[in-house]
C-alpha positions as CSV (number, residue, x, y, z in Angstrom):
1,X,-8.8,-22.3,7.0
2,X,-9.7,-25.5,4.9
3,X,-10.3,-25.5,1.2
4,X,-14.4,-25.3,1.8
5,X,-13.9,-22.3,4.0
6,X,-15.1,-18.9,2.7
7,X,-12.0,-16.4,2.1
8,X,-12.3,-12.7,2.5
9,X,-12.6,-12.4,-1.6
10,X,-15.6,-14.6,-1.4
11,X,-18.1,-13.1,-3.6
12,X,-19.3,-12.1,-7.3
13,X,-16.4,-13.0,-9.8
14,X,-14.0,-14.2,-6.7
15,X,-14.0,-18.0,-7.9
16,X,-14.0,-20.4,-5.3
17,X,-12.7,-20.5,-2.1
18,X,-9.1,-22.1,-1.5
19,X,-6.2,-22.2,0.9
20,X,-4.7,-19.2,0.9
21,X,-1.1,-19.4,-0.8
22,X,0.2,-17.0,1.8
23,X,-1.2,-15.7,5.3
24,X,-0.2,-13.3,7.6
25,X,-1.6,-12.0,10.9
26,X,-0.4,-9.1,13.0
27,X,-1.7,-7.8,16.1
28,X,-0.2,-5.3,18.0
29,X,-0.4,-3.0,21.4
30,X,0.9,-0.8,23.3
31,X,3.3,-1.6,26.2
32,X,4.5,1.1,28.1
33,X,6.2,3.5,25.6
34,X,6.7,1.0,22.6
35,X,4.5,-0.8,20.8
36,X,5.0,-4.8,20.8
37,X,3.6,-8.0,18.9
38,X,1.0,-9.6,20.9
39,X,-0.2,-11.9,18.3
40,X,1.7,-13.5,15.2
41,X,0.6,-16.0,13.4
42,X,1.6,-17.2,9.4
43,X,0.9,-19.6,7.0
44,X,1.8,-20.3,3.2
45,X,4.1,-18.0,1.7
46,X,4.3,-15.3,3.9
47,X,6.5,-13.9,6.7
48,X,7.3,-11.5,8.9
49,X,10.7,-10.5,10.3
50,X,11.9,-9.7,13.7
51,X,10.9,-6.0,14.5
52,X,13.3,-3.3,14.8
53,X,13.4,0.6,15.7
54,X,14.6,3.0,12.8
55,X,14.7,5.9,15.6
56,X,14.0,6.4,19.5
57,X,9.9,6.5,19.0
58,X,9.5,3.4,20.1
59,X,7.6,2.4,17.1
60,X,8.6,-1.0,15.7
61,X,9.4,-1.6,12.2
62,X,7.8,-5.0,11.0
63,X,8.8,-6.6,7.7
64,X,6.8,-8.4,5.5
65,X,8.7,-11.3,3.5
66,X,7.7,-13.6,1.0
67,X,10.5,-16.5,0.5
68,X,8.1,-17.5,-2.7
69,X,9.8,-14.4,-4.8
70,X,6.6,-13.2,-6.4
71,X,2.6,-13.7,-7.4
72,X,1.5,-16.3,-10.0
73,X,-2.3,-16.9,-11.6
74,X,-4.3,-18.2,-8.8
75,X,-2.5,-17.2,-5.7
76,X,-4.4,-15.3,-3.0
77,X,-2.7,-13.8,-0.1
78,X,-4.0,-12.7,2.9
79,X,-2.5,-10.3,5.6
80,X,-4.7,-9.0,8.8
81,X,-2.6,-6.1,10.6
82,X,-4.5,-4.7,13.9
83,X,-3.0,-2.3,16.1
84,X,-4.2,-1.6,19.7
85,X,-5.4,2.0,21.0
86,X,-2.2,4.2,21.5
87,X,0.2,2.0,19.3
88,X,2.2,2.9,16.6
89,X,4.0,0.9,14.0
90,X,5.5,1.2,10.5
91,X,4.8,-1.7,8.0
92,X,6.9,-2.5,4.8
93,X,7.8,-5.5,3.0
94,X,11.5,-7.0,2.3
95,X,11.6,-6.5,-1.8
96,X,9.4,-5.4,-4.3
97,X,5.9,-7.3,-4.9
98,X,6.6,-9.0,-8.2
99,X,3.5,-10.3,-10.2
100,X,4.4,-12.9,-13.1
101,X,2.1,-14.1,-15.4
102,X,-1.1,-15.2,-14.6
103,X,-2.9,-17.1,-17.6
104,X,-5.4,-19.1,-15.7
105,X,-6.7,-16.3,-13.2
106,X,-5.5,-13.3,-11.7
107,X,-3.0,-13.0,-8.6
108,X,-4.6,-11.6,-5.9
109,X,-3.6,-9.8,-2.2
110,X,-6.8,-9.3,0.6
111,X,-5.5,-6.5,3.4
112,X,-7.1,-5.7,6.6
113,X,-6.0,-3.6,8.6
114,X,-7.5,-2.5,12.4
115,X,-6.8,0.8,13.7
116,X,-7.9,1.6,17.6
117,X,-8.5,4.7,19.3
118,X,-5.4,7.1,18.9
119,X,-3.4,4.1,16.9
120,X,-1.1,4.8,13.8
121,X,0.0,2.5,11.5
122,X,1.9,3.7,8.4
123,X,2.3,1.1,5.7
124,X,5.0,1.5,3.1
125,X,5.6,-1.4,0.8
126,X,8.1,-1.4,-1.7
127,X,6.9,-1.0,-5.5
128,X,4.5,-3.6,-7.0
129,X,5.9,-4.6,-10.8
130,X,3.8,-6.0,-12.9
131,X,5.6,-8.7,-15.5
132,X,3.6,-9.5,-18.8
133,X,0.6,-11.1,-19.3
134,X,0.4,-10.1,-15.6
135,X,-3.6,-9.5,-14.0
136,X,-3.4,-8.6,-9.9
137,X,-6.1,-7.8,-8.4
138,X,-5.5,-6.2,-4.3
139,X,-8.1,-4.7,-1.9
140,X,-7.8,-3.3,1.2
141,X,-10.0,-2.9,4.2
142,X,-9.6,-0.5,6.8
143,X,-11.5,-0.1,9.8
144,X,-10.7,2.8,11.9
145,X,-11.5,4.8,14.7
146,X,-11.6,8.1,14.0
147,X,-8.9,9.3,16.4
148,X,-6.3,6.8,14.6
149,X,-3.7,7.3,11.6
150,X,-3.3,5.6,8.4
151,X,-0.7,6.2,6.1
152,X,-0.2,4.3,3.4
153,X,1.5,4.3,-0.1
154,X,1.9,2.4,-3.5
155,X,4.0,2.5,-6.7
156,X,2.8,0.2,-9.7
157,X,5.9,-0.4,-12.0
158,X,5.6,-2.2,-15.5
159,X,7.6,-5.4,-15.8
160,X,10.4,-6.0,-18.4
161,X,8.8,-7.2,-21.4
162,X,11.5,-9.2,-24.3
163,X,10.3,-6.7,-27.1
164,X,11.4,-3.6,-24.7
165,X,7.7,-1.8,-24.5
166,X,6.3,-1.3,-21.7
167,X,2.5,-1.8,-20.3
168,X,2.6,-5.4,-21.1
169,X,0.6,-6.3,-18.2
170,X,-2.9,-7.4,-18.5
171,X,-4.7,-5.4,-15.9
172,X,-3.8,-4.0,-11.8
173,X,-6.8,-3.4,-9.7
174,X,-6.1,-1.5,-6.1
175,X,-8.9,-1.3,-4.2
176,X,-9.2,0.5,-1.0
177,X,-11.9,1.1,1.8
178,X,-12.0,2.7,4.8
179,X,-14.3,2.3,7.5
180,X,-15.3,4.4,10.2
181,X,-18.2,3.5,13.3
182,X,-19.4,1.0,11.0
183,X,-19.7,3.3,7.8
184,X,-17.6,3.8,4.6
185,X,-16.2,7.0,4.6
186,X,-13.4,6.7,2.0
187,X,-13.7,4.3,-1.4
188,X,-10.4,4.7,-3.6
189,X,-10.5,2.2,-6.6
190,X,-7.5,2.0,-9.0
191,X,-7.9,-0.2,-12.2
192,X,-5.2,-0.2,-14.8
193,X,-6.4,-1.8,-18.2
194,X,-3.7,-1.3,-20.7
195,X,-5.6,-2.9,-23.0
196,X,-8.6,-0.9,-23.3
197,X,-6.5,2.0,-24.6
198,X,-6.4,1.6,-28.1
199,X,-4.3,4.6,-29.0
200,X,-1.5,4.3,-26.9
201,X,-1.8,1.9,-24.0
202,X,-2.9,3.7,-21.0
203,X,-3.3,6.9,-22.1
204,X,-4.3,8.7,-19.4
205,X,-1.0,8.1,-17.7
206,X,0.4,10.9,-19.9
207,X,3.1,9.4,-21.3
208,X,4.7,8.2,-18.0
209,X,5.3,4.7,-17.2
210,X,4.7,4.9,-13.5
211,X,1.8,6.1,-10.8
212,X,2.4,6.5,-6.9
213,X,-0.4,6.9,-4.5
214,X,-0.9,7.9,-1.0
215,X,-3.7,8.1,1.2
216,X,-3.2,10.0,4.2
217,X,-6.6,9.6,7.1
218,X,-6.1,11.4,10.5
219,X,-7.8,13.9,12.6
220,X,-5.0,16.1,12.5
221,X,-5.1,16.6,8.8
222,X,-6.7,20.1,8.2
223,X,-6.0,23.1,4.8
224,X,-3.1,23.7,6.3
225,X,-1.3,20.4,6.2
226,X,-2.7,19.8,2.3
227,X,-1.1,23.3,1.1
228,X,1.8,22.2,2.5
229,X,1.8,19.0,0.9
230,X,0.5,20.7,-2.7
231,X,3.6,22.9,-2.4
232,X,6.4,20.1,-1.6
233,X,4.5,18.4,-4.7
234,X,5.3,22.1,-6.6
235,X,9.0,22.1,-5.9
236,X,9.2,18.1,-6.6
237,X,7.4,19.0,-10.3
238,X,10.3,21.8,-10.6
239,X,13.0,19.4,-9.5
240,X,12.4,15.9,-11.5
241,X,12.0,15.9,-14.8
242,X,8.7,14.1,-16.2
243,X,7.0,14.3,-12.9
244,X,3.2,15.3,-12.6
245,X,1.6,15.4,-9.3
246,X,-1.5,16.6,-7.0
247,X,-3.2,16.4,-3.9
248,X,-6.8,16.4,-3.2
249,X,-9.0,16.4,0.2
250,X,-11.1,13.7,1.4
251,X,-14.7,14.0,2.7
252,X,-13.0,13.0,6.6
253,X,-10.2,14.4,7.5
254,X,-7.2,13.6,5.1
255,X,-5.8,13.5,1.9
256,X,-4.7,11.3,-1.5
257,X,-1.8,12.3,-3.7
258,X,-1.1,11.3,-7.2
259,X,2.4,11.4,-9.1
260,X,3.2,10.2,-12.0
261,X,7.0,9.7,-13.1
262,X,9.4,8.0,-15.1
263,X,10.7,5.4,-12.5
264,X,10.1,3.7,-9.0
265,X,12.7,5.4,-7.5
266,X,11.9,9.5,-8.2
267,X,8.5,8.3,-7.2
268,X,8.9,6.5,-3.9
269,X,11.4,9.1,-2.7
270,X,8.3,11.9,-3.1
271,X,6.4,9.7,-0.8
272,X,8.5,9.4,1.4
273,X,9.1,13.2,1.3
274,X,5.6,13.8,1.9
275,X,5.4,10.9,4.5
276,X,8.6,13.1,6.5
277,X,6.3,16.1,6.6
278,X,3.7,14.5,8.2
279,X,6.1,13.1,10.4
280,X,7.5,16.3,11.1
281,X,4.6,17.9,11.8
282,X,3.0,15.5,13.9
283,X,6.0,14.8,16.2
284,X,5.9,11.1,14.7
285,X,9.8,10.9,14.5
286,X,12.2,11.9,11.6
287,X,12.2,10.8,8.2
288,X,11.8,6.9,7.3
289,X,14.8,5.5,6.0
290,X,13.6,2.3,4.3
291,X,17.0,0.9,3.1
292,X,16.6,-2.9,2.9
293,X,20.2,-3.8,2.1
């Protein structure tokens, strides 16, 4: 791509198009009974490490890296995952997504991701912090067909700030789509202004400094599997204090869950609890154990 080329965040209020600062490109397919990397390609300041198996599936466990350490005003990052009918893979990154400040223009991340017939692809990243002054702007494309999969999750952390307050950040914008035969079928936009609250900063966050999302789209997802999921959310309420959760339907079949909680950690363990009992019930493997040290 040269700096005259037209990015994926071409478009109203996307400035103008530039090298990417980090790309990525993943495709993979099914071999036998595991699911390999045909295709790998990266530019910039982004990686991906050598896969490995967390259990006997035979789904591959790809990490993305970013030796750069975090997100600064301007940078744009692109990562294009496609997996192949019948594969399966787990996607995560190495550390949490740090943004820094971003006084000239805000950070921002382009996803796309390509699900075939019967694929699965459950993507897991670590938390995304946002530092002071911070503006990040992410959106995500998925295109799916409607046999396929997609898990994925995100935690949005404030930054340290040197007074001690949190909600320093100037604004995080997740944005994500999902396509089916061509049509949209799902639109999730999150956009986190602290600044716009005059009161308190945020207000509608209830007094808790963290949100966790997960957006669950597969055939397989019918009443049954969302009262499940609305009663592990129940007993994780009862369990941690400060946490505040739900679960809603989508127009296909699926779900999204909320939490909000008082740290990264209570949170990403609840989606990973609900991402085990999806696993459980769909014979995907045991629980994800995303230890990265």
């Amino acid at each position: 791509m040269t700096a005259a080329a037209a990015g994926p965040g071409a478009g109203p209020g996307a400035g103008p198009a530039t090298v990417p600062t980090g790309r990525l490109e993943l495709v993979l397919a099914r071999r036998g009974e595991r699911t390999v990397a045909v295709h790998q390609f990266h530019a910039g300041a982004l990686r991906v490490l050598r896969p490995h198996h967390l259990d006997g599936s035979g789904q591959p466990c790809f990490v993305v890296v970013n030796p750069g350490g975090g997100h600064l005003g301007g940078d744009r990052y692109e990562l294009d995952v496609t997996v192949g009918a019948g594969g399966s893979a787990l996607l995560t990154t190495q550390s949490a997504t740090k943004v820094y400040r971003t006084p000239a223009a805000p950070a921002r991340q382009h996803v796309r991701f390509g699900l075939g017939p019967g694929a699965v692809l459950e993507y897991l990243p670590d938390q995304l912090i946002a530092y002071e002054d911070a503006d990040y702007v992410q959106c995500t494309t998925v295109s799916m067909d409607p046999s396929a999969c997609f898990v994925a999750g995100e935690v949005v952390t404030p930054g340290w700030a040197p007074d001690g307050t949190v909600f320093r950040y100037r604004g995080v914008v997740l944005r994500t789509e999902v396509v089916m035969g061509g049509r949209t079928v799902v639109l999730d936009h999150l956009r986190l202004r602290p600044g716009e609250d005059a009161v308190a900063g945020l207000g509608f966050l209830e007094g808790r400094t963290h949100l966790a999302s997960l957006l669950v789209v597969d055939p397989r997802a019918d009443r049954e599997l969302v009262e499940q999921v609305h009663d592990l959310l129940a007993a994780a309420e009862s369990r941690v204090p400060g946490l505040r959760c739900g679960v809603s339907e989508l127009p296909v079949p699926g779900l999204v869950v909320r939490a909000l909680g008082p740290g990264s950690t209570e949170l990403t363990d609840l989606l990973l609890d609900v991402s085990a009992l999806l696993r459980a019930r769909w014979s995907q493997g045991p629980r994800v154990a995303l230890r990265k040290y």
